[in-house]
mmCIF file of the N, C-alpha and C atoms, coordinates in Angstrom:
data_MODEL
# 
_entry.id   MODEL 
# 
loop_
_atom_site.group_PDB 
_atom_site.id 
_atom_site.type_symbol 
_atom_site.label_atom_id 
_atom_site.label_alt_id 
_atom_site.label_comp_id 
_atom_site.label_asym_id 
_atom_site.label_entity_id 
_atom_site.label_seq_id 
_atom_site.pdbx_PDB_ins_code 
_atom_site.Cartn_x 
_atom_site.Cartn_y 
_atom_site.Cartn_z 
_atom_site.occupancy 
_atom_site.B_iso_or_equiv 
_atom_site.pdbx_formal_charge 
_atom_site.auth_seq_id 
_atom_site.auth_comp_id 
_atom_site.auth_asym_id 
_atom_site.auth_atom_id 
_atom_site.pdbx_PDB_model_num 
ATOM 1   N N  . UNK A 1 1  ? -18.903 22.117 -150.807 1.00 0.00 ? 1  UNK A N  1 
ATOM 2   C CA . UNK A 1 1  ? -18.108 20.972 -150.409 1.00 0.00 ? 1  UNK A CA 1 
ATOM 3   C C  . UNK A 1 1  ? -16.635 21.350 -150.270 1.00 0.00 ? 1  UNK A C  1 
ATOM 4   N N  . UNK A 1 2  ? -16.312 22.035 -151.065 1.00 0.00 ? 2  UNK A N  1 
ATOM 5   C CA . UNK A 1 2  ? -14.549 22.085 -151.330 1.00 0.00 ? 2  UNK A CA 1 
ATOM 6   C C  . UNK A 1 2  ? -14.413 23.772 -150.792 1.00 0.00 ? 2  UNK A C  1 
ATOM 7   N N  . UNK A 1 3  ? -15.051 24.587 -150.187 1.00 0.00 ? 3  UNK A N  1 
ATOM 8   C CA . UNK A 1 3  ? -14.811 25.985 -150.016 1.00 0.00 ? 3  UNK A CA 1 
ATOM 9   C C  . UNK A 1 3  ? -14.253 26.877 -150.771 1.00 0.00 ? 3  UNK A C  1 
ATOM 10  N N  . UNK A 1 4  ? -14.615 27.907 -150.737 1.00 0.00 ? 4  UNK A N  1 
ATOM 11  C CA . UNK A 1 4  ? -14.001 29.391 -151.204 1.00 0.00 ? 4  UNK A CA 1 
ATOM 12  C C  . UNK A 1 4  ? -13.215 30.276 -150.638 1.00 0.00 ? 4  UNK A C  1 
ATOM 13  N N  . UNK A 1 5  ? -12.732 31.211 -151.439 1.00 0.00 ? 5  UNK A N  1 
ATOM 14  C CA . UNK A 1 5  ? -12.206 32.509 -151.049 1.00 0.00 ? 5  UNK A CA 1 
ATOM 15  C C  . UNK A 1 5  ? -10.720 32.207 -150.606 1.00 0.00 ? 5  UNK A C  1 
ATOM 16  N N  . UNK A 1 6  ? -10.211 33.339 -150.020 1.00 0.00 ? 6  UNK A N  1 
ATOM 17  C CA . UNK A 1 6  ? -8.882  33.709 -149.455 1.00 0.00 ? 6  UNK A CA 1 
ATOM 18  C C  . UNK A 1 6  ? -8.794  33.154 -148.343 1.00 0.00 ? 6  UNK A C  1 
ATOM 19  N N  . UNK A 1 7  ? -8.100  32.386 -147.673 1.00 0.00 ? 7  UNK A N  1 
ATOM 20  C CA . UNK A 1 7  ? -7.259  32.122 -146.269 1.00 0.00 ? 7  UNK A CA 1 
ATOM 21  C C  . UNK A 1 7  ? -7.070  33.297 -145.573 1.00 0.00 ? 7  UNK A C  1 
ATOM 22  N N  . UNK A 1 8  ? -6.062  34.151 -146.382 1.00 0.00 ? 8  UNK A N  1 
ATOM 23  C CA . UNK A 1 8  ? -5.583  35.551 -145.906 1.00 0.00 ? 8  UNK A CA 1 
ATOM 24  C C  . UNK A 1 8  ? -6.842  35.952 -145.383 1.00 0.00 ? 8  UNK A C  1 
ATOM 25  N N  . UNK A 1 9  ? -8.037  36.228 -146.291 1.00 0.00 ? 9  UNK A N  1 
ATOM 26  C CA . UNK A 1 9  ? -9.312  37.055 -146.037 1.00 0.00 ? 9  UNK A CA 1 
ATOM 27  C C  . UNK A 1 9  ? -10.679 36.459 -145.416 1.00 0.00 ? 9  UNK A C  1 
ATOM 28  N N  . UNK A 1 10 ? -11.238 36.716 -146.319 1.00 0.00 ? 10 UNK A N  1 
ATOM 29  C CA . UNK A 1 10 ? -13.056 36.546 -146.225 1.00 0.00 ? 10 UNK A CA 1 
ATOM 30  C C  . UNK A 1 10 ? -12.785 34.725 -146.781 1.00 0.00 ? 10 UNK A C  1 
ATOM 31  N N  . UNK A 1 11 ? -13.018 33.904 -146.161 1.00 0.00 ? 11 UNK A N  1 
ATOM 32  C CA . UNK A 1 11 ? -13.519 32.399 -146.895 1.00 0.00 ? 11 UNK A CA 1 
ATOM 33  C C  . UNK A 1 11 ? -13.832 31.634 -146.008 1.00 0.00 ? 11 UNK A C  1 
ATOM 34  N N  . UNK A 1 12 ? -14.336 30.734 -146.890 1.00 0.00 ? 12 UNK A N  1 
ATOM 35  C CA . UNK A 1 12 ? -14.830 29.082 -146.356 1.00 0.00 ? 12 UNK A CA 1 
ATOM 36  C C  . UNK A 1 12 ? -14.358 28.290 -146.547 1.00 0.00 ? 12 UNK A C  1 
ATOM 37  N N  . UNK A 1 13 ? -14.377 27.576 -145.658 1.00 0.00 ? 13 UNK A N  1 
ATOM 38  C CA . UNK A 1 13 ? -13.189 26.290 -145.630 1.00 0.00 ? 13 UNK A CA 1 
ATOM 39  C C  . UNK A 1 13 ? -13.661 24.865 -146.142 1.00 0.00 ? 13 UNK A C  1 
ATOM 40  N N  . UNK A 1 14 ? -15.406 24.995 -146.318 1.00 0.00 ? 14 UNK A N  1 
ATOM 41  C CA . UNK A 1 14 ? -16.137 23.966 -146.949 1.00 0.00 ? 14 UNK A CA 1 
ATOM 42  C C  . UNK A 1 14 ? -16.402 22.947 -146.423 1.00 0.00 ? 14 UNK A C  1 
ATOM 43  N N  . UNK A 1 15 ? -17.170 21.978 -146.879 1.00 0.00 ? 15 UNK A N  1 
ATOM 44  C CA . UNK A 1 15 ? -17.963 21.482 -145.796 1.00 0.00 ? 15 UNK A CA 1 
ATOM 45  C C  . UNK A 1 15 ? -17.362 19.847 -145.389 1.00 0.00 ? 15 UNK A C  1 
ATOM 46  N N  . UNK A 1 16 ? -16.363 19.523 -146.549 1.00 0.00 ? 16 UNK A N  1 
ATOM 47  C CA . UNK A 1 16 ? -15.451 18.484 -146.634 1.00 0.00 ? 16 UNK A CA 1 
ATOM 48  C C  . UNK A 1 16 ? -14.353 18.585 -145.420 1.00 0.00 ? 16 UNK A C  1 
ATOM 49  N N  . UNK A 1 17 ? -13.362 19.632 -145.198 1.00 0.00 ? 17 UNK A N  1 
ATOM 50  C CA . UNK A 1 17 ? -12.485 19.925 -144.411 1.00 0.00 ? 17 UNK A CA 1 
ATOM 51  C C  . UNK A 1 17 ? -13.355 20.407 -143.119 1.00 0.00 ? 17 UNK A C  1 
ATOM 52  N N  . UNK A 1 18 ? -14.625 20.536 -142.884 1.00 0.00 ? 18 UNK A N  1 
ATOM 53  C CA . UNK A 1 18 ? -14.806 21.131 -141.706 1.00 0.00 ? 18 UNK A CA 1 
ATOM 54  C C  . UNK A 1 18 ? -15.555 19.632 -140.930 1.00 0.00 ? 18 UNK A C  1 
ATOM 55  N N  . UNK A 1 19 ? -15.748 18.587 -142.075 1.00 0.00 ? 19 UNK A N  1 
ATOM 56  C CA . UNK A 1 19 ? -15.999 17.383 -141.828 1.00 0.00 ? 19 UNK A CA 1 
ATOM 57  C C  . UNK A 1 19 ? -14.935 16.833 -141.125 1.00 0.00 ? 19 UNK A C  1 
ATOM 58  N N  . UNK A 1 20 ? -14.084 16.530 -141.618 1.00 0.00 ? 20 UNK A N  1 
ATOM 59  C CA . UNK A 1 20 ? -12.188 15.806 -141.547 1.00 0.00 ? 20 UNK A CA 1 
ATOM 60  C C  . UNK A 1 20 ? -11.827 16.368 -140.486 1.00 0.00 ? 20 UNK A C  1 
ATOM 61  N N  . UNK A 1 21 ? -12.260 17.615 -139.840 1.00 0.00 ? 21 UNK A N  1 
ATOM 62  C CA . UNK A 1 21 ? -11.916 18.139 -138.946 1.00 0.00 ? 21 UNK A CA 1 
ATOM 63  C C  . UNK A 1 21 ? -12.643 17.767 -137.581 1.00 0.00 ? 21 UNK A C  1 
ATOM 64  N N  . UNK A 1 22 ? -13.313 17.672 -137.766 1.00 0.00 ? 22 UNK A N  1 
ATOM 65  C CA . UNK A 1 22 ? -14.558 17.396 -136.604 1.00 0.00 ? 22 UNK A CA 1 
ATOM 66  C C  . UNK A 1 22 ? -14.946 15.741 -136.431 1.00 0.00 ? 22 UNK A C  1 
ATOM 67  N N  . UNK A 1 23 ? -14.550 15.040 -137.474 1.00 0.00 ? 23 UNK A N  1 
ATOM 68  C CA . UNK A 1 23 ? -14.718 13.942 -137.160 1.00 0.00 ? 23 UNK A CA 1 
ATOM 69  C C  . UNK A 1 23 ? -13.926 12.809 -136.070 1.00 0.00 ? 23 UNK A C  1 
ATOM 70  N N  . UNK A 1 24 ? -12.800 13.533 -136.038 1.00 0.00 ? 24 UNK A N  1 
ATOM 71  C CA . UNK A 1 24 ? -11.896 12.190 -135.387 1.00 0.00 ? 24 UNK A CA 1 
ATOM 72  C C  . UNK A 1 24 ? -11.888 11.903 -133.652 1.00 0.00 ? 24 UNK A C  1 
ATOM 73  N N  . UNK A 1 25 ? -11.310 11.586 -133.193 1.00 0.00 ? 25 UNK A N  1 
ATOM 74  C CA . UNK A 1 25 ? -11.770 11.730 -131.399 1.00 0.00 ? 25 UNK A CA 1 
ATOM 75  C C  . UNK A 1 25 ? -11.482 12.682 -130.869 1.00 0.00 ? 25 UNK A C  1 
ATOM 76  N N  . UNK A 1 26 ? -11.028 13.833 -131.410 1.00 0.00 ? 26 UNK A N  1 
ATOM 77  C CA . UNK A 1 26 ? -10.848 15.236 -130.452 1.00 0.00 ? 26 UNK A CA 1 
ATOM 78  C C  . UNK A 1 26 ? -12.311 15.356 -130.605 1.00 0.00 ? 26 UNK A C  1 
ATOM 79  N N  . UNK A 1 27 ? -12.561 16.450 -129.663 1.00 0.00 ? 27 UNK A N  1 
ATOM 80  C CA . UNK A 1 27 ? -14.209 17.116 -129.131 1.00 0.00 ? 27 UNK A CA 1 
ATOM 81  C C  . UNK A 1 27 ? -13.450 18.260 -128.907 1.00 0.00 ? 27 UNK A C  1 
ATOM 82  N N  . UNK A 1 28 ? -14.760 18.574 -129.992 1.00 0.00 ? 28 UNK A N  1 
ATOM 83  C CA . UNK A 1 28 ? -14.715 20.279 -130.556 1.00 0.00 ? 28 UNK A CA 1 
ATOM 84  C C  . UNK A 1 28 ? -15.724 20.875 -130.277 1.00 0.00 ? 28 UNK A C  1 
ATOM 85  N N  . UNK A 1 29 ? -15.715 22.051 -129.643 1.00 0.00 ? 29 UNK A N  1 
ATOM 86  C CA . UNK A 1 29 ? -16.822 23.480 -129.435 1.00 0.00 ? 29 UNK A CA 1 
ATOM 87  C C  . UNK A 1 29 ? -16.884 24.335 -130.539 1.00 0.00 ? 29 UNK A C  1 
ATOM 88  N N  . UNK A 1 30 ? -18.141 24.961 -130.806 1.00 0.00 ? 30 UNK A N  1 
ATOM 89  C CA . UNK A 1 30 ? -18.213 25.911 -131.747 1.00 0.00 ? 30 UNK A CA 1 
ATOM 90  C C  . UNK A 1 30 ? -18.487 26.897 -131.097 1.00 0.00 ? 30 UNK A C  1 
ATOM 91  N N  . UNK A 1 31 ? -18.017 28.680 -131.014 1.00 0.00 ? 31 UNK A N  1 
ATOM 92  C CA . UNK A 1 31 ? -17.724 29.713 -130.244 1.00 0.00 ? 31 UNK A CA 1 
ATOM 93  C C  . UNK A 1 31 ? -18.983 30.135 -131.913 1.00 0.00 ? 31 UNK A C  1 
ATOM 94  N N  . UNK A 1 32 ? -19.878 30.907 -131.184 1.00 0.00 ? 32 UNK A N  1 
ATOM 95  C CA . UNK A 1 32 ? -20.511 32.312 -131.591 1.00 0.00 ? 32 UNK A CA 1 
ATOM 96  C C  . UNK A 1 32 ? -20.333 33.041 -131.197 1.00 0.00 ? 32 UNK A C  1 
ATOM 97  N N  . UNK A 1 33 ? -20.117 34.742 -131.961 1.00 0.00 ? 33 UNK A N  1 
ATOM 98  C CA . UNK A 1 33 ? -20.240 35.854 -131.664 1.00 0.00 ? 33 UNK A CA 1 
ATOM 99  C C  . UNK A 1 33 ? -21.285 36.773 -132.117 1.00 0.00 ? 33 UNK A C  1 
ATOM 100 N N  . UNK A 1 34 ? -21.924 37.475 -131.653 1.00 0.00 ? 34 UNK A N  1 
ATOM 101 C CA . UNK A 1 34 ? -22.854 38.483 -132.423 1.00 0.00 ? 34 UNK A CA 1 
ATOM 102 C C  . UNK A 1 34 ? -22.588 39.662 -131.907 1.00 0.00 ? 34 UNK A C  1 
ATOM 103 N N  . UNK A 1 35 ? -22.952 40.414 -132.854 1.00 0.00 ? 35 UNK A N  1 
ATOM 104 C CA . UNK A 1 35 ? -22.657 41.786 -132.514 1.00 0.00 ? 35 UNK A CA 1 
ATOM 105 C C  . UNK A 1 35 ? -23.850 42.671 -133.377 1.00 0.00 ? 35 UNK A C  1 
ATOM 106 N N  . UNK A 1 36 ? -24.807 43.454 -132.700 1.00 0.00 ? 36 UNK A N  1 
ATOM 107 C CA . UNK A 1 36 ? -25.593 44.187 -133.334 1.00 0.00 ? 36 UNK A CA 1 
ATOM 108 C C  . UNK A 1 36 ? -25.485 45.681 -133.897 1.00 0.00 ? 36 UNK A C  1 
ATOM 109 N N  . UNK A 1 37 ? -25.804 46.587 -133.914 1.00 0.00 ? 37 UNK A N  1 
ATOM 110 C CA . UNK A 1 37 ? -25.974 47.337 -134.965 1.00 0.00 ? 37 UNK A CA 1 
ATOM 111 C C  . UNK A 1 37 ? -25.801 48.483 -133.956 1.00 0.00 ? 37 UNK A C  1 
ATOM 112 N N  . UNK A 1 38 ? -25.793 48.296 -132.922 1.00 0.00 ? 38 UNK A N  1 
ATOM 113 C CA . UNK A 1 38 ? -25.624 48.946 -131.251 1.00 0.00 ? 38 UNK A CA 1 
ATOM 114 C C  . UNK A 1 38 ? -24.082 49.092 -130.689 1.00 0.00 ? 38 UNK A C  1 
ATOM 115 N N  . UNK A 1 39 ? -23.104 48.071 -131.200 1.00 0.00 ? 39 UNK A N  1 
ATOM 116 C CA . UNK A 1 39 ? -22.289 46.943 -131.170 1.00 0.00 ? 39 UNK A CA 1 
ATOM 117 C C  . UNK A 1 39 ? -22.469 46.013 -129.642 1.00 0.00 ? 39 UNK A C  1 
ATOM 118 N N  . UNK A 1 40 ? -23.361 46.081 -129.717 1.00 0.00 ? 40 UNK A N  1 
ATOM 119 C CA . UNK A 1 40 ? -23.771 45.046 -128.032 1.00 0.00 ? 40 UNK A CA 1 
ATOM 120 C C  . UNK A 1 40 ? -23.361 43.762 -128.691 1.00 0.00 ? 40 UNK A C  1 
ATOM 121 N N  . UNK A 1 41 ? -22.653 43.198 -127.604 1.00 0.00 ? 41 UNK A N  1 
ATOM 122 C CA . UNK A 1 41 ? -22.271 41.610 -128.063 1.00 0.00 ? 41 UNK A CA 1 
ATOM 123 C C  . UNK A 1 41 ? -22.712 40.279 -127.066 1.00 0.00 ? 41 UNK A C  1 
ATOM 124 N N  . UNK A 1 42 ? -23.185 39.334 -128.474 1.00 0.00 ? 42 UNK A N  1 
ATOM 125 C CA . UNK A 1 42 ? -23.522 38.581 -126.989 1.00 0.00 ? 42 UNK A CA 1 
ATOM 126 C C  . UNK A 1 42 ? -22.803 36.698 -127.868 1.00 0.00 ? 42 UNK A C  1 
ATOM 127 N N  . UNK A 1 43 ? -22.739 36.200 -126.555 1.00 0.00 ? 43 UNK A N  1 
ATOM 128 C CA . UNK A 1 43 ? -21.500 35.122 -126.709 1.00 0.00 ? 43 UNK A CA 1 
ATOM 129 C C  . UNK A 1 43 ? -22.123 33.883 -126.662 1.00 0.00 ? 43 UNK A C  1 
ATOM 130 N N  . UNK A 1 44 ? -21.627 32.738 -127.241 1.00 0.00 ? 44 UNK A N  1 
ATOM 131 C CA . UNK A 1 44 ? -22.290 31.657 -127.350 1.00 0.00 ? 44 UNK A CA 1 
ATOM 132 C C  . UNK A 1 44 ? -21.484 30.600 -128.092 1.00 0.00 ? 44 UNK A C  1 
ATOM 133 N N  . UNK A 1 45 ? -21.890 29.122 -127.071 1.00 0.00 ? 45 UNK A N  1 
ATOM 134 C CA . UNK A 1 45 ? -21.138 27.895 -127.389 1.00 0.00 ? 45 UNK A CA 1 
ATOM 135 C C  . UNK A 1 45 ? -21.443 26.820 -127.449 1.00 0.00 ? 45 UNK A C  1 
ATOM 136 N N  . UNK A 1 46 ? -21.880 25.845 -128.687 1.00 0.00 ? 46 UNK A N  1 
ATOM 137 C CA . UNK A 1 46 ? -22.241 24.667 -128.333 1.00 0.00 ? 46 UNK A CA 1 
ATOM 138 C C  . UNK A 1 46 ? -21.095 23.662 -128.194 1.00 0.00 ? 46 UNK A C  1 
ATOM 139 N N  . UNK A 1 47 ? -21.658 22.862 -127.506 1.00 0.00 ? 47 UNK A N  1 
ATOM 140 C CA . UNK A 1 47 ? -20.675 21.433 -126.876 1.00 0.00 ? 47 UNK A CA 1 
ATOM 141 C C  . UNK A 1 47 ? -21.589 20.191 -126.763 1.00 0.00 ? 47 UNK A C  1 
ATOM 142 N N  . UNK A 1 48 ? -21.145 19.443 -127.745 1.00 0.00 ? 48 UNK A N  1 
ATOM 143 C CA . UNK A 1 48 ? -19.710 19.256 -128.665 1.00 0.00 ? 48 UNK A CA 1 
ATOM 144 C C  . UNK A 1 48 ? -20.782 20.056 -130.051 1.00 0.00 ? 48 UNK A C  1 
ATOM 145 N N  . UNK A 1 49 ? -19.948 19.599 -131.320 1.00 0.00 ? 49 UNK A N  1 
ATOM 146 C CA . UNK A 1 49 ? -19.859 20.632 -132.680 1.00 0.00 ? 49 UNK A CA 1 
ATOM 147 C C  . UNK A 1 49 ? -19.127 19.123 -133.576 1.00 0.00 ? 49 UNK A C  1 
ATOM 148 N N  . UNK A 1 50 ? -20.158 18.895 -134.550 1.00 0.00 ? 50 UNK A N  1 
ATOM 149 C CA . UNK A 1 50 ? -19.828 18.369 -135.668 1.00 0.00 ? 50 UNK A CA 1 
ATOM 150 C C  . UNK A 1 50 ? -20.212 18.493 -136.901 1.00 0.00 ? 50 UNK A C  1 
ATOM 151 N N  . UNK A 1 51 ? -19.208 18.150 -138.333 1.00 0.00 ? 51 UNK A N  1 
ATOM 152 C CA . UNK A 1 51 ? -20.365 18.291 -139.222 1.00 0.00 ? 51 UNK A CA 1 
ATOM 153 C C  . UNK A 1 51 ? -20.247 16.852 -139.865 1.00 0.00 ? 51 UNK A C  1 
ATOM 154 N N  . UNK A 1 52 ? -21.250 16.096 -140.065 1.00 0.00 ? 52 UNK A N  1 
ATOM 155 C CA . UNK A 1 52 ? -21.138 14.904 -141.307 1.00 0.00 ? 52 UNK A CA 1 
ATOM 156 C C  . UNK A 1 52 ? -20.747 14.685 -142.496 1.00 0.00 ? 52 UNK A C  1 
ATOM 157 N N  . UNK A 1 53 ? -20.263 13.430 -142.707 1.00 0.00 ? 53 UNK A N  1 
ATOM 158 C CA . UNK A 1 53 ? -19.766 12.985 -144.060 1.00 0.00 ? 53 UNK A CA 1 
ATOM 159 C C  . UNK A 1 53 ? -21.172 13.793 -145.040 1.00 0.00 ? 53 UNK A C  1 
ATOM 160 N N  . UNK A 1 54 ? -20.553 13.835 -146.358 1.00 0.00 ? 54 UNK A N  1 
ATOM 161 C CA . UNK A 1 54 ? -21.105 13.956 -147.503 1.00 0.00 ? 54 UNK A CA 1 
ATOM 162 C C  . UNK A 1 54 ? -22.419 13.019 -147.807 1.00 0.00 ? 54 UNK A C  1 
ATOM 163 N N  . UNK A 1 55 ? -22.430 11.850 -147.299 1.00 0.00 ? 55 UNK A N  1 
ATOM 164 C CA . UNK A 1 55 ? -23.544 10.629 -147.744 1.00 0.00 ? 55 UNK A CA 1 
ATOM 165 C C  . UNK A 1 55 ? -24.529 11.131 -146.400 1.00 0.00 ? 55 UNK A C  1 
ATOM 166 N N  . UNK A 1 56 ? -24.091 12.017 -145.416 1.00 0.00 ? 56 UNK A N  1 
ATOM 167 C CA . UNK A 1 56 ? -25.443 12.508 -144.523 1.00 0.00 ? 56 UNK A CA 1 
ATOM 168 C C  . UNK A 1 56 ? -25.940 14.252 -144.718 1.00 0.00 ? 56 UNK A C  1 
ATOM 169 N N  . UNK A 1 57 ? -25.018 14.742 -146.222 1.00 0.00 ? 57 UNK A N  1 
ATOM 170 C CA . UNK A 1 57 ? -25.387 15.937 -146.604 1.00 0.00 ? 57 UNK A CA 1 
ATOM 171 C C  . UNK A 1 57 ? -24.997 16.861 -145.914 1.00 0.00 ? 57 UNK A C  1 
ATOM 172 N N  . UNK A 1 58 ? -23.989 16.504 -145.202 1.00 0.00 ? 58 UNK A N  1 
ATOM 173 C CA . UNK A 1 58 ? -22.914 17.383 -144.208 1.00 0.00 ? 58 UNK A CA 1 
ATOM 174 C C  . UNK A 1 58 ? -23.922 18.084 -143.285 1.00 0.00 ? 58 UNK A C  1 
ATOM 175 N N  . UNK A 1 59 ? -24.639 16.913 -142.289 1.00 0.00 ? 59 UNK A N  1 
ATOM 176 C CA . UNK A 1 59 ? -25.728 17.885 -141.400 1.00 0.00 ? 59 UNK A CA 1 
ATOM 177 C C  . UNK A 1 59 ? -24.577 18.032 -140.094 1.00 0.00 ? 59 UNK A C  1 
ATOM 178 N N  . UNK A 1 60 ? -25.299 19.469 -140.064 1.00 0.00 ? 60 UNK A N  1 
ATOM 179 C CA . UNK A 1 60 ? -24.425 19.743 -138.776 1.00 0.00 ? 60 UNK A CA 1 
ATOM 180 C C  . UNK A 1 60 ? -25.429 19.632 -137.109 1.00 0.00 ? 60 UNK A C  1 
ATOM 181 N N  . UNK A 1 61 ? -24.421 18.649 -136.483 1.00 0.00 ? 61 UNK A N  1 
ATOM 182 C CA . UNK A 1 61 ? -24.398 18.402 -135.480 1.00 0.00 ? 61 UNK A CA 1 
ATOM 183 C C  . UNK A 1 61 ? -23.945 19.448 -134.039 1.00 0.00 ? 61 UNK A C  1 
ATOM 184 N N  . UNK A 1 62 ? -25.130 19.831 -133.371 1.00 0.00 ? 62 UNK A N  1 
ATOM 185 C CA . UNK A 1 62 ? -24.660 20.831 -132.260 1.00 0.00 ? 62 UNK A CA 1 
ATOM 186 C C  . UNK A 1 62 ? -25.153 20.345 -130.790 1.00 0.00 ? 62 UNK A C  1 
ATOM 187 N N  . UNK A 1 63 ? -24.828 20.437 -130.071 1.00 0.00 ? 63 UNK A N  1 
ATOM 188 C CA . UNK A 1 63 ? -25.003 19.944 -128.362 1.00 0.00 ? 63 UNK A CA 1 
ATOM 189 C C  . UNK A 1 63 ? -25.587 21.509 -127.749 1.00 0.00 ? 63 UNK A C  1 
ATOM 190 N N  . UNK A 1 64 ? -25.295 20.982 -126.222 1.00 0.00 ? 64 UNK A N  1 
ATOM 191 C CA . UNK A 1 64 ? -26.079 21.711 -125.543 1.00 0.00 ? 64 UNK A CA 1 
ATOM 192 C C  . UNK A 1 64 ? -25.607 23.400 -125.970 1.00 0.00 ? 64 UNK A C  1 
ATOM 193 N N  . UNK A 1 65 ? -26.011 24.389 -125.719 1.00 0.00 ? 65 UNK A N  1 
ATOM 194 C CA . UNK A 1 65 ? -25.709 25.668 -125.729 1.00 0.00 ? 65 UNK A CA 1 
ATOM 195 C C  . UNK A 1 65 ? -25.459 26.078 -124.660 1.00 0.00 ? 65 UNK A C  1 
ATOM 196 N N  . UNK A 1 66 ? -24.591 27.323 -124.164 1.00 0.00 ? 66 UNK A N  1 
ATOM 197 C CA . UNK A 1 66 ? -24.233 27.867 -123.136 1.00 0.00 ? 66 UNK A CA 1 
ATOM 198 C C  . UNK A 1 66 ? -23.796 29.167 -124.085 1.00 0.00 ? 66 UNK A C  1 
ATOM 199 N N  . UNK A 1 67 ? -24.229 30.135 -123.356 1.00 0.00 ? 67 UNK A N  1 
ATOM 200 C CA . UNK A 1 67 ? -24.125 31.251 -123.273 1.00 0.00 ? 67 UNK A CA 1 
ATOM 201 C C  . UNK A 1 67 ? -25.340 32.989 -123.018 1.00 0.00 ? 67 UNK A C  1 
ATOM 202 N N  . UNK A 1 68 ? -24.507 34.253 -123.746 1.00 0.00 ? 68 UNK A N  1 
ATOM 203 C CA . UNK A 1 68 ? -25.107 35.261 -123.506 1.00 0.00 ? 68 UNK A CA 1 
ATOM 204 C C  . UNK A 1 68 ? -26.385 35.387 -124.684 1.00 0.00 ? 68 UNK A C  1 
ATOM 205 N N  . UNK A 1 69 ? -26.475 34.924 -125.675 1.00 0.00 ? 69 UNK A N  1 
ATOM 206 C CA . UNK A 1 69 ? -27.293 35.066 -126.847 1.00 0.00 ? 69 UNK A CA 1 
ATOM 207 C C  . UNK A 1 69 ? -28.231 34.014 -126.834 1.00 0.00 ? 69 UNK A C  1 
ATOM 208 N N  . UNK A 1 70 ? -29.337 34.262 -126.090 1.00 0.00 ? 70 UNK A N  1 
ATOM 209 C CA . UNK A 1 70 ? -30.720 33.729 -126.239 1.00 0.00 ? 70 UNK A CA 1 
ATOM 210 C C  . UNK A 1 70 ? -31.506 34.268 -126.695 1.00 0.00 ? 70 UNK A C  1 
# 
C-alpha cells in the first residue's frame, strides 16, 4: 500500500500513490519494456492504465495493448 525502497534507486511507489495518481481526469498510458537475455527488446503500451482505490484491492485496470511484445 504505502511502497518501498529508495527514490534515488530500486523502489515502489505503492499501490496508494499509484492510485492518487491514476485516478483523477488525466488519462494515463502504461509503457512496457522487455528485454531478454539476448538483449532483444520488445515494446509495449496499454491505453488507458489505472489502479483502484484500496476498498477494490487496488485492481489494476489496463485497456487495449499496442505494441512489439506479443
Amino acid at each position: 500500500k504505502s511502497g518501498f525502497g529508495d527514490v534515488t534507486g530500486d523502489h515502489w511507489l505503492g499501490n496508494e500513490y499509484l492510485h492518487q495518481l491514476t485516478r483523477g481526469p488525466a488519462h494515463y498510458k502504461l509503457g512496457v519494456k522487455l528485454v531478454d537475455q539476448d538483449a532483444a527488446t520488445k515494446l509495449g503500451e496499454y491505453d488507458p492504465f489505472l489502479v483502484e482505490d484500496e476498498s477494490a484491492a487496488y485492481r489494476l485496470r489496463l485497456g487495449l495493448f499496442q505494441g512489439t511484445a506479443q
